[in-house]
Every structure is written in C-alpha cells, then in structure tokens.
N, C-alpha and C positions, 0 to 999 in steps of 0.2 A: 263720854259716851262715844265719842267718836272712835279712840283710842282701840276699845275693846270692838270695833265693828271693826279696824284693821288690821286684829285679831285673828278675827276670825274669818276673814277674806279669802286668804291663800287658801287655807284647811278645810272651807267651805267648795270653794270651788275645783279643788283637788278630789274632794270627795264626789262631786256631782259626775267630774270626768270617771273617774272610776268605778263608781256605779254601773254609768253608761259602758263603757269597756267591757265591765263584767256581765251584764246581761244581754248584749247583741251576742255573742258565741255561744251563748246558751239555748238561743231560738234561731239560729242566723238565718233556717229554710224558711221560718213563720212570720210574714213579717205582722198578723193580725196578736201574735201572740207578743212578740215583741213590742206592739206598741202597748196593748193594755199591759206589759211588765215595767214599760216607762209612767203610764198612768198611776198603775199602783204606787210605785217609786214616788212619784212627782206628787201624789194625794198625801201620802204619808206622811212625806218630809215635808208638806206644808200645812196639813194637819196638825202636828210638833210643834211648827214655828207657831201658830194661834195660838197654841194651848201655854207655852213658854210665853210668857211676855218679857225677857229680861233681854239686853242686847248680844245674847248666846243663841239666841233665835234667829237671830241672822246671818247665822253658818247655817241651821235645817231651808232657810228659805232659799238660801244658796245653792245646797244641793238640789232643792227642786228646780231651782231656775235652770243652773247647768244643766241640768240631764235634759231638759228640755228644748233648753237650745243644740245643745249638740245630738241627741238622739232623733227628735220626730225629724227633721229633713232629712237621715238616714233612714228610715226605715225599709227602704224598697234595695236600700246598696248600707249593709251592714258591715261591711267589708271596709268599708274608708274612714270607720271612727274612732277607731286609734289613731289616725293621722289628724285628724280635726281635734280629737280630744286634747292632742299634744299642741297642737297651735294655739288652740282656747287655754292652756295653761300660762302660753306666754304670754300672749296677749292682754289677759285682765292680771297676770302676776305682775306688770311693768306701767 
C-alpha cells in the first residue's frame, strides 16, 4: 500500500500545480471568481477521493490539497503562481 501511494505522489501533485496554473490566467482580474474556480477544483477532486476508496485516491486527494495550498494565498496576486507552483514541485518531488 505504501508503494502504490508513491505512485501516485508526483502525478498527483503535479496535477494540483497545474490545475492551479491553469485557472488563475483564466480569471486573473477576478479574484472572487478564481477563488470559487479553486473551490470547485478542490470539492471535486476530493469528492472523487471519498467515492474511490482504493489507494488511487490519493492522487485525487492530492490534487485537492495542491491546488489549495498553492492557490488560496495567491488569490489577491495571481501573477506569482507559476513561480510557487514550480517550487512546490520540487519540494514535495524530493
């Protein structure tokens, strides 16, 4: 069990950073619109993880968690999360 959660670690959190990436340029003026598009994001993909109970679920739990840490303290400066996004890759990849 272990195995397959280190699996899924990188591709999970790789996911959450680009999520996050992908949706701050798409509202960058709004930041009320950007945060309920991280909600949505973050409900979903942790929504998924409940419903899945196999250790594949915690790659969708992953994406929620990412995108939450790297998105909500950006939301007022959407501008800087591509550079954080990239740091949080290296950080939990190492």
């Amino acid at each position: 069990m272990v195995i397959s959660r280190e699996l899924v670690r990188f591709p999970g959190t790789l996911a959450g950073s680009a999520a996050t990436v992908l949706l701050a340029p798409a509202v960058v003026n709004e930041p009320l619109f950007l945060s309920a598009a991280l909600a949505i994001c973050i409900g979903f993909c942790l929504y998924i993880a409940r419903l899945d109970r196999t250790p594949r679920a915690y790659a969708f739990q992953l994406v929620g968690h990412t995108a939450s840490l790297i998105g909500v303290p950006y939301v007022m400066n959407p501008g800087a999360i591509s550079t954080v996004a990239s740091i949080s890759e290296q950080v939990r990849g190492s």
